[in-house]
C-alpha positions in Angstrom: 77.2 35.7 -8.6 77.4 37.0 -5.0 75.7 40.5 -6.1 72.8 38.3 -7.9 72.3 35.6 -6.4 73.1 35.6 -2.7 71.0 33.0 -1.9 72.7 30.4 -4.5 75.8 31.3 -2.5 77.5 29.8 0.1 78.7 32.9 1.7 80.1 31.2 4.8 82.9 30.1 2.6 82.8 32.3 -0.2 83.2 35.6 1.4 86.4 35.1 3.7 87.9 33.9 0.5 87.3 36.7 -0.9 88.2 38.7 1.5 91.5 36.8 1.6 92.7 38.5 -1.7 92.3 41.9 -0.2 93.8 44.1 -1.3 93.8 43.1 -4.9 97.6 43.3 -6.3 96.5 42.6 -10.1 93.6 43.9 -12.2 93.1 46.8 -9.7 89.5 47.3 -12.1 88.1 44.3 -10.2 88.3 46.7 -7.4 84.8 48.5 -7.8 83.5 44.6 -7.9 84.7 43.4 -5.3 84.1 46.3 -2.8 80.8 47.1 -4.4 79.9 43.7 -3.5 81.0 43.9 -0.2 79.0 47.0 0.4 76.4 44.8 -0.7 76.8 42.5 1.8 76.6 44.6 4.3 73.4 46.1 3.5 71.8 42.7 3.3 73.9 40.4 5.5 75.9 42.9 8.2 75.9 39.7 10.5 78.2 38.1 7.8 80.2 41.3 7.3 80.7 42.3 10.9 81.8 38.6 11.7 84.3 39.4 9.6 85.1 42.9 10.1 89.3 42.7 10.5 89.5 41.4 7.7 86.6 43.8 5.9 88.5 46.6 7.7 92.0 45.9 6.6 91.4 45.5 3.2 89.2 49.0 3.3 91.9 50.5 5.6 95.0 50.1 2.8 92.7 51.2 -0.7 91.1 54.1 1.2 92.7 57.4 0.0 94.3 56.1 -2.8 93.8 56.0 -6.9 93.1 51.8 -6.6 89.7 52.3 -6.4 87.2 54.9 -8.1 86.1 58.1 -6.4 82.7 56.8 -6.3 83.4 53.6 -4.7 85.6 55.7 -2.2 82.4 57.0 -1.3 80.8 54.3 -0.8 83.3 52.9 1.2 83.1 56.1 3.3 79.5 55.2 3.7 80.1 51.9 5.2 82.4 52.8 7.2 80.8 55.3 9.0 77.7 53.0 9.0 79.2 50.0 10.5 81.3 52.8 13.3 77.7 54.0 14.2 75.7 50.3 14.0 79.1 48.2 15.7 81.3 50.4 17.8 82.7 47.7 19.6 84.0 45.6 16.5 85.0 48.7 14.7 87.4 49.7 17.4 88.6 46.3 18.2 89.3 45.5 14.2 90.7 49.4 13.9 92.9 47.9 17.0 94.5 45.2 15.3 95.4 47.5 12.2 98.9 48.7 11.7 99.2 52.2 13.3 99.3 54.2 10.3 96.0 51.9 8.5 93.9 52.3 12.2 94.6 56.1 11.5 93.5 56.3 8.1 90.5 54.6 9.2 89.5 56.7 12.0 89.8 60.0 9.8 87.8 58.4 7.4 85.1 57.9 10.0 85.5 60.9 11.3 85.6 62.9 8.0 
């Protein structure tokens, strides 16, 4: 619903519960869904996104690098997160700053990379 009808929506509420679930523990196939969507988001709502941005961040920071999500949603993930370093340097670095230190490193790399 949130990928086809944003505007029917009430992504105030709906996407930090969402975002809540992060990282998904069950039906790890939901995965290119739910970041997909999130991507999504961001390319039509970043205010949204970047309000929420720790919690965006931690969930990214803890499926990046690993075999939970698709290589071409890793991508896109990649993608974003070099987007939102560029656009939000601030609230990257203070999200990144609130990560475990092993998560804020995988992060960084990934930005980096």
């Amino acid at each position: 619903m949130m990928l086809s009808n944003t505007a029917c929506v009430p992504l105030e509420q709906v996407f930090p519960a969402v975002l809540s679930f992060l990282p998904l523990k069950e039906d790890l196939e939901e995965n290119s869904t739910v970041y997909s969507c999130l991507t999504f988001l961001y390319s039509q709502t970043p205010a949204l996104v970047v309000e929420h941005l720790k919690a965006v961040l931690s969930g990214v920071s803890q499926v990046l690098g690993t075999k939970d999500i698709k290589p071409d949603i890793q991508n896109t993930l990649l993608l974003f997160l070099r987007d939102v370093t560029q656009r939000y340097p601030q609230e990257v670095q203070a999200a990144v700053l609130a990560l475990p230190a092993e998560r804020a490193a995988t992060l960084t790399a990934a930005a980096a990379s």
